[in-house]
N, C-alpha and C positions, 0 to 999 in steps of 0.2 A: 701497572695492571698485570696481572697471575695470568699466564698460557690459555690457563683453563678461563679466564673470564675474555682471553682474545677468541678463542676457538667458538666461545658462547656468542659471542656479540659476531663472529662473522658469521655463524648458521644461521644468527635471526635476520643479519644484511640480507642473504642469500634466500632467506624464504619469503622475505619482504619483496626483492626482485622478481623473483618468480611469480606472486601472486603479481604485480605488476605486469609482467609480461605476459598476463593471461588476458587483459584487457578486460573488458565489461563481461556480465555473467549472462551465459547464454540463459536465454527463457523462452525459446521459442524452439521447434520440433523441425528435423530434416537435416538437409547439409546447411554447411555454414553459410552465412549472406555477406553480402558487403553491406558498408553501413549506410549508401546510398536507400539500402533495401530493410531499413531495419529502423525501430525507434531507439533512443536512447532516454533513459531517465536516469539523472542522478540522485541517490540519496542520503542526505546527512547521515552523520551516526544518532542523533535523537531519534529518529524515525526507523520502527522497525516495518520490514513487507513482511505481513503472518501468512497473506497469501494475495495467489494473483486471479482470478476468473473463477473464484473457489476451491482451487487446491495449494496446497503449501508448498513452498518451494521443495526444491528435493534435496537430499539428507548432503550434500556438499554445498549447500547454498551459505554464504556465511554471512551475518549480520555488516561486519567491518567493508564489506563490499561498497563500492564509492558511485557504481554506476552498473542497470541493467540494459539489457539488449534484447527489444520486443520484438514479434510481427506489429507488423500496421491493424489496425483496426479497433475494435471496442475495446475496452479492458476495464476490469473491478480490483483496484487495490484492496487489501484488508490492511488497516494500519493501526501501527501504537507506537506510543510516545514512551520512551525510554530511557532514563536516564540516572547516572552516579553521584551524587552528592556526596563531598568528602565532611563530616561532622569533624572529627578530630583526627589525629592521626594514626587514631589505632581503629576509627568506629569510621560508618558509612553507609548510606542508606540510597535506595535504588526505588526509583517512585514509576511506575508503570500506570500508562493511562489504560481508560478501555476503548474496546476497539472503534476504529472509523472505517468507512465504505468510502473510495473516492471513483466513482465511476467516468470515463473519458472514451475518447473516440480519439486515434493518432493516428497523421499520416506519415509515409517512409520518407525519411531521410530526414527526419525533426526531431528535437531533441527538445525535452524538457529538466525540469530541476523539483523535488519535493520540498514543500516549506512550512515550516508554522513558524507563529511568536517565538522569539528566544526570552528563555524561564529565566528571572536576574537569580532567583534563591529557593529553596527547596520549599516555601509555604507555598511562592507564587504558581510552582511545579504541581504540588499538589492538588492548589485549585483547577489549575490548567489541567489533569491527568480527569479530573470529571467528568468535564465536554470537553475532550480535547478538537481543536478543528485544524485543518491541514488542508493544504493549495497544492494543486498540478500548474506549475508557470510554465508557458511555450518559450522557451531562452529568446527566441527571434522577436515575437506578435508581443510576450507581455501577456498575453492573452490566459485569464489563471479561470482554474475548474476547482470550486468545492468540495470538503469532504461532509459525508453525512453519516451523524451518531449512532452506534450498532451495536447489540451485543453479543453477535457471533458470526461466523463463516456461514450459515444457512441463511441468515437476517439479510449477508451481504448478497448472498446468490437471488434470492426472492424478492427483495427490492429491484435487484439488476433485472429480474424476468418481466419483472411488471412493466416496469419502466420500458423494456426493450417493445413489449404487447402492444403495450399505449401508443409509442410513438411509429410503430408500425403499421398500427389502426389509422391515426391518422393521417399517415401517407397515403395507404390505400384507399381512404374513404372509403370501406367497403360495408356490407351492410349489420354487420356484428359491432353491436355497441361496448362502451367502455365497462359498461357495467356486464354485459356479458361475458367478455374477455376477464372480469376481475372472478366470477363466480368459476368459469374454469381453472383459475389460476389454485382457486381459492383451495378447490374440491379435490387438487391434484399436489395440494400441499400437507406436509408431515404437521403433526400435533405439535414439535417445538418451534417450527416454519411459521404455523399460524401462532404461534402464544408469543413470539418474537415479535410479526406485524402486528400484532394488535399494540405492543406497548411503545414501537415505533409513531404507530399513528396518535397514541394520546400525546405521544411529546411533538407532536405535527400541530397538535391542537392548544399547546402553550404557548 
């Protein structure tokens, strides 16, 4: 092996190390935590996070990343399915699903895993890349949360409002109906917000 391909292959030892020793990707605001105080989710490389609570991660976030680092509490993945099919050895094709919303509630110091079906061949990928679906597993409990079909970062944030409206209605039992709470949501939402819910709920209705 030529100098020049040792000096090569040790820079990329060393930058592999480093992102190693950077541990999980912070996602969460303030000083550092301990991980007693903190969620962990690992994620395949199939599965990309296009965003987390509605905004994308920030411009050092890298896909190849094995494992993030939350606050506790509610949270809205945006997700998509990813992946490189090698056709030949010169050709190769990269099948991208559309997005999924997998919305969850975590407490500190648990860790989850992100999952879907493993694709055997690029047709089956394909089909998979339509409705793609994806599971939040508790590593501990077992205990897995669904992902639901979207097709954008607003679709994901407006589903999460409603949802969040509804099930705070009925805690409180308080005297504002479901259907009241839907017509404010409604009236306070952008023109692609509502043309997004409307085509969520006909596939509600398949």
């Amino acid at each position: 092996m030529s100098f020049g391909r040792l000096l090569c292959l040790a820079a990329m030892v060393g930058f592999l190390a480093a992102c190693a020793a950077q541990g999980p990707a912070k996602l969460y605001e303030g000083p550092e935590r301990s991980l007693t105080e903190l969620v962990l989710v690992t994620v395949p490389e199939q599965i990309e996070v296009m965003a987390i609570d509605g905004k994308e991660p920030p411009g050092n976030f890298l896909r190849s990343r094995q494992q993030l680092a939350l606050a506790p509490g509610e949270h809205v993945f945006s997700l998509r399915y990813v992946e490189l099919f090698q056709i030949t050895a010169d050709e190769h094709d990269v099948v991208r699903s559309r997005q999924a919303a997998l919305r969850f509630t975590a407490e500190a110091g648990s860790e989850y895993r992100l999952e879907m079906p493993a694709q055997p061949n690029r047709e089956a990928a394909r089909q998979f890349a339509k409705s793609p679906e994806f599971a939040l597993v508790n590593v501990k409990s077992g205990a897995s949360s669904p992902s639901t079909a979207i097709q954008s970062f607003a679709e994901a944030s407006l589903i999460d409002t409603i949802s969040k409206a509804f099930s705070t209605n009925a805690q409180d039992a308080g005297p504002v109906s479901n259907a009241d709470l839907m017509k404010d949501i409604w009236g306070r939402s952008s023109p692609t917000e509502k043309a997004a819910f409307r085509e969520w709920l006909q596939q509600q209705g398949q």
